[in-house]
Structure formats: structure tokens, C-alpha cells
N, C-alpha and C positions, 0 to 999 in steps of 0.2 A: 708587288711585282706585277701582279694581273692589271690594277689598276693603271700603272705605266704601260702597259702594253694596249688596254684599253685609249688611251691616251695617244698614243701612235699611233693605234689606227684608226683615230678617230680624225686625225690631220692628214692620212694616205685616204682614205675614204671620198671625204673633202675636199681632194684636188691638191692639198697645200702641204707641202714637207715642209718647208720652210718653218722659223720658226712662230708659233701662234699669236698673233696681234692680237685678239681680242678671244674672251669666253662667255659664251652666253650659259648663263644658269635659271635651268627651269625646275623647281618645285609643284612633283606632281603627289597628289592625294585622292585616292579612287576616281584617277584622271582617263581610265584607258577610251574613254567614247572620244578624247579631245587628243590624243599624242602621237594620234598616226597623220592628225591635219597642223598639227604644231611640227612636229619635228620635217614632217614633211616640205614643210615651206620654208623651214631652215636647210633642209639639205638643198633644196631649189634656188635659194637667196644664194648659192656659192660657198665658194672654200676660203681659208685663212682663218677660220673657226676653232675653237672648243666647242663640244657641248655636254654639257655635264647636266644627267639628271641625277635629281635628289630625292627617293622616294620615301615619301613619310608613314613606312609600314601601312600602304595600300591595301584593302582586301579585296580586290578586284584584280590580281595579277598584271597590275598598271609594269612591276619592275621587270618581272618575267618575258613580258609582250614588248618592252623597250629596247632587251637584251637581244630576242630572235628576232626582231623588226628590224632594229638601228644600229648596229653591231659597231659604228660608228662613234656611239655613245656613252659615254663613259655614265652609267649606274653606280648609282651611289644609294646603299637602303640602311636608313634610319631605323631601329628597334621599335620607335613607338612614334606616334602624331607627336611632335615637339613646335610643330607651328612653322609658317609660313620663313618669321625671322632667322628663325636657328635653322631652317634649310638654308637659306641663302648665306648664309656663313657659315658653312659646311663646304657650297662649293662656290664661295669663295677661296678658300683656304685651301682647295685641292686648283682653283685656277692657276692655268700658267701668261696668259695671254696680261699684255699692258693695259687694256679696257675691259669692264665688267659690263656685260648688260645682263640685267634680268625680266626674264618673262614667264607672264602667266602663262598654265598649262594648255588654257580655254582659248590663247593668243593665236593668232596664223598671220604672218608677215609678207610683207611685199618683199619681193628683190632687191638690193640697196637700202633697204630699210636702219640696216648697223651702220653701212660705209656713211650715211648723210649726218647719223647720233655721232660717230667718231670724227667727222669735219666740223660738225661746228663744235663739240671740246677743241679741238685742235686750234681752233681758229678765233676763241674765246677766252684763255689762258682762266679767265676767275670766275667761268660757266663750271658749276663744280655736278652738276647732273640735267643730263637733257633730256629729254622725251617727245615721242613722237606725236602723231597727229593719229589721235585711234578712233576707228570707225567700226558701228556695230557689226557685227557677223551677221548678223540676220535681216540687217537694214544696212546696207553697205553706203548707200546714199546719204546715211546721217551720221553726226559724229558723236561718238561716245565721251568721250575727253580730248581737248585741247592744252593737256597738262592741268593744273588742279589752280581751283581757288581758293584760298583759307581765308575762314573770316575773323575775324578779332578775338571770338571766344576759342580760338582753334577746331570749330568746326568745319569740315572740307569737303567740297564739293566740285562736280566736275563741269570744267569748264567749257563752254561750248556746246554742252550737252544737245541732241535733237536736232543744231542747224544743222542746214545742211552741208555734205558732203564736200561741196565746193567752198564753202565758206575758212573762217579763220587758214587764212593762208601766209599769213608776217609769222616771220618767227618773233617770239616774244619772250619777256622776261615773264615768270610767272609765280604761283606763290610755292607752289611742292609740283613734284613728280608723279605721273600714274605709277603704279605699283603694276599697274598690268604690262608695262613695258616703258624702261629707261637702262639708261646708261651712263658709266664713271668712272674716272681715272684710278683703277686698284691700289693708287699709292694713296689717294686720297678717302676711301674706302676701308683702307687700313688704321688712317689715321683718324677716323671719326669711331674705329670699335666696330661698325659693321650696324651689322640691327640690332634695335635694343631687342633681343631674343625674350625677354621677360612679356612681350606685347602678347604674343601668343600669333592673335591675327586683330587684321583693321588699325588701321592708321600708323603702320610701321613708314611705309612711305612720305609720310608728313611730316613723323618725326624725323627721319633721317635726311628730310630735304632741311628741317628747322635747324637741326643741329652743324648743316655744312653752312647755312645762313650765316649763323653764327661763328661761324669759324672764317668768314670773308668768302663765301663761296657762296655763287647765286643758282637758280634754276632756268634754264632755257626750254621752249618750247621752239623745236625744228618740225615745221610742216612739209619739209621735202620727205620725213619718215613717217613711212605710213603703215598700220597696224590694225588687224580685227580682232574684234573682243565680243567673244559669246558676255554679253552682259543682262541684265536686269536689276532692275532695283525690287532685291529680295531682302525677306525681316526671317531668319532663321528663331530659332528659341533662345541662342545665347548672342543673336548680335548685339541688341542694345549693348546687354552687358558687356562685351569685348570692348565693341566700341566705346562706349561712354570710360570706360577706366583707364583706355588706351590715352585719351584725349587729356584726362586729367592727369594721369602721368605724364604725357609729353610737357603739356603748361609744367608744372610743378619742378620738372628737370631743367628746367631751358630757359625759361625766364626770373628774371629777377625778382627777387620781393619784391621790391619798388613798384616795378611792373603788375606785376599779380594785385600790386594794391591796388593801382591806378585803373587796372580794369577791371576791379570787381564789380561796378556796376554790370558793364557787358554781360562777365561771366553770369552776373545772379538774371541778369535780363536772359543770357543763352538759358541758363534751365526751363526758366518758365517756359521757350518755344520748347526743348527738347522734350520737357515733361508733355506740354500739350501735344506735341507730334504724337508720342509713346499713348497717352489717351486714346488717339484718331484714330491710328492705326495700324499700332501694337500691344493694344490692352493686356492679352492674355499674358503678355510677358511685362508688366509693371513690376513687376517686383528687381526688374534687373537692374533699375538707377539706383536701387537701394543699395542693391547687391556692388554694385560698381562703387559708390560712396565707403560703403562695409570693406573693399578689399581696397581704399588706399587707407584705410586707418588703418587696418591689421598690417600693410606693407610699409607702411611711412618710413619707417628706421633705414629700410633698402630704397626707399626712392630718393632719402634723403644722398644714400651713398652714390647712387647712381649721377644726384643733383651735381654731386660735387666732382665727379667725372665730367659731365659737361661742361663743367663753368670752368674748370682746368684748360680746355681746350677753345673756351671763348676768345675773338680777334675782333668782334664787331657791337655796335648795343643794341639793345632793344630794339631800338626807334628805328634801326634799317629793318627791322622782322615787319613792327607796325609801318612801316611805310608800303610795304608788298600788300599787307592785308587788306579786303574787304568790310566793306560796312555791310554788305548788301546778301542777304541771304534768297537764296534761288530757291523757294517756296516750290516754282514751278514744277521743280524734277521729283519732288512730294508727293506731287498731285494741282493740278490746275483750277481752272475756276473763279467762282468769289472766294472763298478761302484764301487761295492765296494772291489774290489783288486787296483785299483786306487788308491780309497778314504785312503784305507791302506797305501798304498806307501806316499801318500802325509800329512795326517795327524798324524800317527803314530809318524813319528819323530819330528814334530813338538810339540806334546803334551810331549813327551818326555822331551825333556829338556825345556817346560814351568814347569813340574813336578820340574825337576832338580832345574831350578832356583828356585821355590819356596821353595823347600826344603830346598837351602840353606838359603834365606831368614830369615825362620821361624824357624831357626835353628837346621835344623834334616834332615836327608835324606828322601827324598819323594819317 
């Protein structure tokens, strides 16, 4: 009952009785230095909102300070850190509104920033998630992501990275969604399962862009939505490992054997950069690729199950996934220099025509 009432006046608050068109879900984790400049710029973007935060047993009094701050907000506290995924399906599942958008805790939005994600779904019928145009927080003049690039081994990188601010301005077809802020139709949302919650964190958003791929639904990047992201490219102690298992779960669920066959080349070529990266300039933590390998063999029996829930709800093949994807990996956002004009010269054509073969392969140009 508190929680409906929470609900209520979280749409009186907002301007809007009516009933709620869209829910934006924020996923906060020892977020309190960032959710007085996130929510704040949601309440400033206008009413006809939800807002539902999901706090992942914070020890920073992130749910306590959302409660007397935003009273508006409908709090929602999780028992224990369960991850990024399993928040957003949490409040999805208490959403009421016909659109989902999710955003990071670290986000602050422009004005219209939702109304321009919800025109172009609307205006796109088989746009099955859109995302904005995000610019750094701390460099407002450049852009953090232009929606996401994947490249063949399922590595993902952000697109547009560094230009500037004015730049990528076409809305575009792209390969995945930032995670740091997108939006999607909740019936569609429902019918993909939501996040794969098993991800923990890192590359949930790639999967779930991969998986509506697959299912006849594309990714759009809208430049008229514009979005700040406290970002940096940081190496905690357990990223490799999230990520790297993330990655190999996604491929393993989603594509085909045939597929997985035809690109083993790639894939065995992706390690050697991932391992060389992890060398350069995450040593201390080498032991996490192993660790990432070690936990799909202990999990294989569940990814297998999971496999077979994806491929249940396939509509489209391979070759439209490999047709979005990249040969070309952006070295640059790594680190610049000869290294990675090198790494260009050298791996570029290689992945190349591992693309090529596969595409032939899987019967479709990659």
C-alpha cells in the first residue's frame, strides 16, 4: 500500500495525474554524491513520469536521502548488491508507464531528453531500443557515446567517443544501447525476459540490445536526446572478470553454433588483443580471464538453459547481428599513440576478413 501511494505522489508531484506514459528506472549503489544531480534534472525535464529508484543495499544512506530529498520517488531497497540487471527488473516490474527508460545513477539529463527516446520508438514501429546522444559531465563539449559499437567478437565500445559535442548529429542505426541511458517499449521488455540478471554487471546492455536483434528488433541512436555521464574509462579488480564472462555468456546464448564456428577465428584473434590489453594495462588483475573461462565451465549446464530460452524467442539470423557489427576496434579509447596505430595496421585487416569469412559462412555478407 505505501508503495501505491508512493506511486501517487510521485505522478501529483510531477505535474501529471493523468495516467503515467512512461517510467524511468534508476539503479542506485553507494550513489548519494550523484542523485541529488540525477533526479534533480528529472524532476526539471517535466511531469507524465515515474520514477522509480532501486537501491542495491547502499551504505551510504543513498535510499534514506532519496526518500527525504524526492518524496516523489518511489524507493525501492534491495537486501543485498544483486547487480545492475536484477535492479532493472525489479523496477521494471513495479513500472506502470507504456515506455521503460533506464538510467544511470551518475546520469543528468536535458529537458525532453525522454519525449525525443519516445518519438522516435513511436515513429520506428521495429526501433526496438533507442538511446541518446551522451556527453561527458565533466567535458560537456565531448561525447561520451553515440550508442554503442560491437565488434564481431562481441566486444563493445562507445561510439563517438571524444568528438566533439557538436558532432554525430543523424540519428542512426547502431550495434547496442548505452546502458547509461536508453529506452523501450515495456511490452517488448517483457517479452525478451528483461536483463539477463545472472550478468551481475558490464555488458548487460549489449546483451539485451543482441537479444531484441534477434528477435526482429533494431537499435536506434536519436541525437535530438541528450544526456551527461560522470564517465571514465576505469579497471576496478573484478572488471576484466565481469566483463570478460559477461561477453562470453552473451555469444554462447545468442548465436548459433554455426555462427560461433564460423567465427572462431575472430574470437581466438579477440583474446589475444583482450589478453594483450589485460598485460598493458591491467596486469595486477591477470588472473581474472582465467577466472572468467573457470566460471563458464562451472556454469555451462545454466547457460546452456538460458541458450535455449533465447533461441525460443529468435525471429531473425545471425547475418542481420553480423551485418550491424564492426571489424574495427577503437584502440584509441585504450589509450592512443603508436600502439594503437600499430594495433590498427595489424589487427584491422585481420578481423576483416575473419568478418568476411564468416559472413560467408552464415550465409550473408558480414
Amino acid at each position: 500500500m505505501i508503495a501505491l501511494d508512493r506511486a501517487a505522489a510521485s505522478r501529483t508531484e510531477m505535474g501529471d495525474t493523468a495516467e503515467v506514459r512512461a517510467s524511468v528506472v534508476v539503479v542506485a549503489y553507494n550513489g548519494r554524491a550523484y542523485l541529488e544531480s540525477c533526479l534533480g534534472s528529472l524532476r526539471a525535464a517535466g511531469g507524465g513520469v515515474e520514477v522509480i529508484v532501486i537501491d542495491n543495499a547502499s551504505l551510504d544512506g543513498s535510499a534514506d536521502y532519496v526518500e527525504d530529498a524526492f518524496p516523489w520517488v518511489r524507493v525501492v531497497r534491495l537486501d543485498r548488491n544483486r547487480g545492475y540487471g536484477h535492479g532493472c527488473n525489479v523496477g521494471a516490474r513495479l513500472a506502470t508507464g507504456e515506455y521503460l527508460a533506464f538510467l544511470n545513477q551518475d546520469a543528468v539529463v536535458e529537458p525532453g531528453w525522454l519525449e525525443a527516446l519516445i518519438a522516435a520508438l513511436e515513429a520506428n514501429p521495429r526501433a526496438g531500443l533507442v538511446t541518446p546522444k551522451v556527453l561527458l559531465l565533466d567535458h560537456p563539449d565531448r561525447i561520451n557515446t553515440a550508442g554503442n559499437d560491437v565488434h564481431l567478437t562481441g566486444l563493445t565500445l562507445c561510439r563517438g567517443a571524444g568528438l566533439p559535442a557538436s558532432a554525430m548529429n543523424d540519428p542512426a542505426a547502431v550495434g547496442a544501447v548505452s546502458g547509461a541511458a536508453f529506452c523501450m517499449r515495456r511490452g517488448l521488455f517483457n517479452e525478451l525476459g528483461g536483463f539477463d540478471r545472472s550478468l551481475f554487471m558490464y555488458m548487460e546492455d549489449t546483451d539485451l540490445s543482441l537479444r531484441a536483434r534477434l528477435a526482429g528488433y533494431g537499435c536506434l541512436y536519436v541525437p535530438q536526446s541528450v544526456v551527461y555521464h560522470d564517465y571514465a574509462l576505469r579497471f576496478g579488480p573484478q572488471k576484466v572478470f565481469y566483463q570478460e564472462r559477461s561477453r562470453y555468456a552473451m555469444l554462447l546464448k545468442s548465436l548459433r553454433w554455426r555462427t560461433l564456428l564460423a567465427l572462431l577465428p575472430a574470437l581466438l584473434l579477440g583474446e589475444a588483443v583482450t589478453w594483450g590489453f589485460v598485460l598493458v594495462r591491467a596486469r595486477r588483475h591477470l588472473g581474472n580471464k582465467v577466472r572468467a573461462y573457470s566460471w563458464v565451465a562451472r556454469h555451462w549446464s545454466e547457460l546452456l538453459a538460458r541458450r535455449r530460452r533465447v533461441q525460443e524467442k529468435r525471429r531473425c539470423p545471425d547475418r542481420d547481428w553480423l551485418a550491424r557489427c564492426t571489424y574495427r576496434l577503437d584502440f584509441e579509447q585504450t589509450g592512443g599513440g603508436p600502439v594503437a596505430w600499430i594495433a590498427h595496421l595489424v589487427f584491422d585487416p585481420l578481423f576483416w576478413l575473419c568478418g568476411r569469412w564468416a559472413g560467408v559462412l552464415c550465409g550473408g555478407r558480414a
